[in-house]
N, C-alpha and C positions, 0 to 999 in steps of 0.2 A: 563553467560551473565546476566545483569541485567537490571528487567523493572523497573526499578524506579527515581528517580530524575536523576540521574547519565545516564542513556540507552542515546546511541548514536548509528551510524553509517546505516547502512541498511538494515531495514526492511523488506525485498521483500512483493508483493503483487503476492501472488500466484494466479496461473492459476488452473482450474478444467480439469484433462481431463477425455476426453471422446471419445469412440469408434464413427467407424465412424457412427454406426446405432445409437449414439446415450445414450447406458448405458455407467454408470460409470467406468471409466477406475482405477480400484483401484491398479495395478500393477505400470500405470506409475504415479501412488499417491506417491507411494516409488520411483522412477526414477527420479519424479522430484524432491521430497524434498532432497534425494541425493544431485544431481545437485546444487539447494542451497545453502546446505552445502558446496561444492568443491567451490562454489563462495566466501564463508566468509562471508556469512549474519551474522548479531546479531541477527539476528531475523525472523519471519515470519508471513505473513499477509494473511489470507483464507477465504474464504466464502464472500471477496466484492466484489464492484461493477467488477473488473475483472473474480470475481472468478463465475461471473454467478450463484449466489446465487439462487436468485428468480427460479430458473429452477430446484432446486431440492426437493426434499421431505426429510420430516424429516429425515426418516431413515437415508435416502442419506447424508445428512450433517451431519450426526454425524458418519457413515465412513469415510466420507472427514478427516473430528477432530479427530476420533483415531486414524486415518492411519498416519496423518502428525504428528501428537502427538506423536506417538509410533518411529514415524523414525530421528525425529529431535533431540534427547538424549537432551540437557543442555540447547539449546537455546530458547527464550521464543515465544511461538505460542500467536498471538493474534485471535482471533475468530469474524468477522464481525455478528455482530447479529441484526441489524436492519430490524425491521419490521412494516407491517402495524398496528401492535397490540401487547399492550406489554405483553399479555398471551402466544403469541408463542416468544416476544423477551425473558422473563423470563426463560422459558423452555429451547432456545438453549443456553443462557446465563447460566444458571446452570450448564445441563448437559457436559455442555465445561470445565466447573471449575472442575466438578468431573473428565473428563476425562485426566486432568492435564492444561488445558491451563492458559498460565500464566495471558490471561483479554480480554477483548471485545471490540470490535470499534461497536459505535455509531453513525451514520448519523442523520440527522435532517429531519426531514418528509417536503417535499417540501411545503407542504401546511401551513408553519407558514412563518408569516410575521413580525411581531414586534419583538421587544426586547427581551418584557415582555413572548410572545407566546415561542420565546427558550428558555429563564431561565426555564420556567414554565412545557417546556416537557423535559429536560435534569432533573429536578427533579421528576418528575415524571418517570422517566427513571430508575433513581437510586434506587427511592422506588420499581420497579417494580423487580428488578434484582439483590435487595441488597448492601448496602453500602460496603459491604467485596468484592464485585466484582470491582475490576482495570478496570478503563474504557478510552478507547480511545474518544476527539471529533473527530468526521471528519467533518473538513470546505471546502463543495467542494461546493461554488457559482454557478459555471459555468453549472454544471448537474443537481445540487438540488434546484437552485434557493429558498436557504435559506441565505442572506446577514447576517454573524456573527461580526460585528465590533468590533476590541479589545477588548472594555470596555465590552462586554458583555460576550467571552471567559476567558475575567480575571473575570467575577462574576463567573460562571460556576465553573472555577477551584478553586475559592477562597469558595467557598458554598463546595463545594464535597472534600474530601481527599482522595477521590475512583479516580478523576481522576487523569492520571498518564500522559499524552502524548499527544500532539495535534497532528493531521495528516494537514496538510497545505497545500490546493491547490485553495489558491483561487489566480486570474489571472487578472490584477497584483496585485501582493502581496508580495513584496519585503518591502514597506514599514509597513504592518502589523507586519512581522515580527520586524521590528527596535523599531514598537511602542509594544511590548510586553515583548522585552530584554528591551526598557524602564522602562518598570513597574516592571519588576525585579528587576532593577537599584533601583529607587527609594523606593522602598520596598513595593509597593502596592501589587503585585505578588509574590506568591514561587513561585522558579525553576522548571519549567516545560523542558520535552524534547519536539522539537517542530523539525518534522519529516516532509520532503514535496514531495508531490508527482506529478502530471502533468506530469508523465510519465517522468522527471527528465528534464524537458524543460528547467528550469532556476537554475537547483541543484548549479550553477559554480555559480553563487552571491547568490544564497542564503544560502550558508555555508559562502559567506563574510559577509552576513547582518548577522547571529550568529545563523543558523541551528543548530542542530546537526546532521543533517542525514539526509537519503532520504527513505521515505513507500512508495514505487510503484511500477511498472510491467517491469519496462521497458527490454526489452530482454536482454540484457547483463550488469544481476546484479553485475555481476564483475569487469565491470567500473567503477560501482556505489561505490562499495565498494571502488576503489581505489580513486574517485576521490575525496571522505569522507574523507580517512586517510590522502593524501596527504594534505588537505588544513585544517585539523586540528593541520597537523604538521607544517603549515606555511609555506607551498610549493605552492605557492598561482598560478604562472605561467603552473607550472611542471599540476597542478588540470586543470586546465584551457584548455592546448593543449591536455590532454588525452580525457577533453571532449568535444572541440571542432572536434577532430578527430570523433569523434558518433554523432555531430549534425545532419548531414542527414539524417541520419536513424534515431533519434531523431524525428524531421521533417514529417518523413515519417508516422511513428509511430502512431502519433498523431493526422492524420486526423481521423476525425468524420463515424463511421461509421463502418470505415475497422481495426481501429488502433489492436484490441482484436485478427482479423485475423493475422495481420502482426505478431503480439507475437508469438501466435502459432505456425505461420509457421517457425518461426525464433527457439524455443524453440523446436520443431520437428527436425532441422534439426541438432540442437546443443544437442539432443541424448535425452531432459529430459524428453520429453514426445512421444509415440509411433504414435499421431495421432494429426493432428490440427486442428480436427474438434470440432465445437460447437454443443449443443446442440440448436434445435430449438426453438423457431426463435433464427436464428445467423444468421451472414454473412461469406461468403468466397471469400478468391482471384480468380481472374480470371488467367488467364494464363500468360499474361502484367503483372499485378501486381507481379506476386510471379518472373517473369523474371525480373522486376523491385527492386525487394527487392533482389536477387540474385547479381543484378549489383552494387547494394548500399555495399551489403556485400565484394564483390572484391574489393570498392576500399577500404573499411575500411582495408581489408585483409593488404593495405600496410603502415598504421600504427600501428595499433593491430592486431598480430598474432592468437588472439582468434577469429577471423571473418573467418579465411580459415579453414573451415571444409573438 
C-alpha cells in the first residue's frame, strides 16, 4: 500500500483499548489491528483524537506503535503526534519513524487564529520533527476551532514536500474540497490525497466532490472500505445505498459526547477488542443506549449481513 501522491481508500482511525481497570490492553492491540486488516483498510490511523492519546504515557504509546506496527505487515501506520510541545511531538514523531511508521498526523493547536499563526506553526512543526518525516494536516474546525481556508492548506502543502495527505473534517466542507481539486486543476497545487473523516457523515458526496478515501472511526470500517471502491469505480448509486443503509448508526455515532463509547461498544461486540472501556475521564453507555445501539444494529442486520453478530 502506498503513502504518497497516489494513497487512496481507508485509513481507519484506530481505537486504544483498555482494560476495564483501566491498563493498556496490548492483546486486543493485535485483535484489533487484526480486525482492520479483515476489513481492507490501506491504511491505519493511531494515537488521535479517537485513539485517546492524551491519556497515555510515553511508554504507553510507543506500545500502542510497536504492537500496531509489528501486526499490520505492508500497510502504512500513520502515528497521530500532536502535542502541546514540539520537544515531546519530536520525540513520539521519531521514535514512530524508527519503529517503521510510514508518517504522522499533525493537528493545529487550538489556540492559533490567523493565517499567518498556521503557516508559521506547521513550519515550525516540520523543523521540529524533520523534513524526512511524512506528515499528515488534520483540519478538524469543529473540535480544534483552528479555521484552515484552502488558500492556506495549499501554502502548507506547497512549502513542505514532507507533507503527504490531508485528513478533511471540517463541516461543511464539501465545498473546500471542490476548491482544492481546483487548485490541482489549475496547477497551483500538487496532488495531494485528501482523506475525510467526521466519522464518515458525508463520505457519499464527498468521494463525488473528488476524495479519495475516508480516515476515521467509524465502526464498521468495512462499509467504509466498500463504499470507497464502489464509487471510485463509478458505482455512484450501488456507494450510496450501502451507505445510506449505516446512516443511523452513522447518526447515532456522532453525537457529542457518547460517540467514542458507541465505537467501542460496537467494536467489542464485533470481536476486535475485548473490552469497551475508556480510560478516565471517558464516558460510557447506560443501559438505553447500548439497548438502543443494539436495535440500530438489528435493523442494519437487514441490509448488511455484517451487523448480525
Amino acid at each position: 500500500m502506498s503513502f504518497d501522491q497516489n494513497a487512496h481508500g481507508v485509513y481507519a482511525i484506530a481505537a486504544t483499548p483498555f482494560h476495564s481497570d483501566g491498563r493498556l490492553d496490548l492483546a486486543s492491540v493485535d485483535t484489533m489491528t487484526d480486525f482492520y486488516l479483515r476489513c481492507g483498510v490501506s491504511g491505519l490511523t493511531i494515537l488521535g483524537i479517537m485513539g485517546e492519546a492524551p491519556k497515555l504515557d510515553p511508554d504507553e504509546s510507543m506500545a500502542v506503535v510497536k504492537g500496531v506496527i509489528g501486526r499490520a505487515g505492508a500497510i502504512p501506520v500513520i502515528v497521530g503526534v500532536s502535542a502541546p510541545g514540539f520537544a515531546a511531538m519530536r520525540a513520539l514523531a521519531r521514535s514512530s519513524m524508527d519503529a517503521g511508521a510510514a508518517g504522522v498526523m499533525i493537528a493545529p493547536p487550538s489556540h492559533l487564529r490567523t493565517d499567518d499563526q498556521i503557516v508559521t506553526y506547521y513550519r515550525q512543526a516540520v523543523e521540529a520533527i524533520g523534513s524526512d518525516v511524512p506528515f499528515v494536516i488534520q483540519d478538524y474546525p469543529l473540535l480544534l476551532s483552528v479555521v484552515m481556508p484552502p488558500k492556506v492548506i495549499r501554502q502548507i502543502i506547497m512549502d513542505h514536500p514532507s507533507c503527504r495527505m490531508l485528513k478533511h473534517e471540517d463541516w461543511p466542507g464539501l465545498e473546500k474540497i471542490s476548491a482544492l481539486r481546483g487548485f490541482e486543476k489549475d496547477g497551483s497545487m500538487r496532488r495531494t490525497p485528501i482523506l475525510c473523516g467526521n466519522g464518515g457523515l458525508f463520505l457519499d458526496f464527498e468521494m463525488d466532490r473528488g476524495a479519495d478515501g475516508a480516515m476515521t472511526g467509524y465502526c464498521f470500517p468495512d462499509m467504509l472500505v466498500d463504499v470507497v471502491r464502489l464509487a471510485r469505480a463509478g458505482e455512484r448509486d450501488k456507494a450510496h445505498d450501502l451507505f445510506d443503509a449505516h446512516l443511523p448508526l452513522v447518526r447515532y455515532e456522532q453525537q457529542q459526547g457518547v460517540g467514542l463509547a458507541v465505537r467501542k461498544y460496537v467494536l467489542m461486540k464485533r470481536g476486535a477488542i475485548a473490552s469497551d472501556a475508556q480510560r478516565k475521564p471517558g464516558s460510557a453507555l447506560t443501559a438505553q443506549a447500548r439497548a438502543e445501539v443494539d436495535y440500530l444494529l438489528q435493523r442494519l442486520a437487514r441490509h448488511d449481513p455484517r451487523a448480525a453478530f
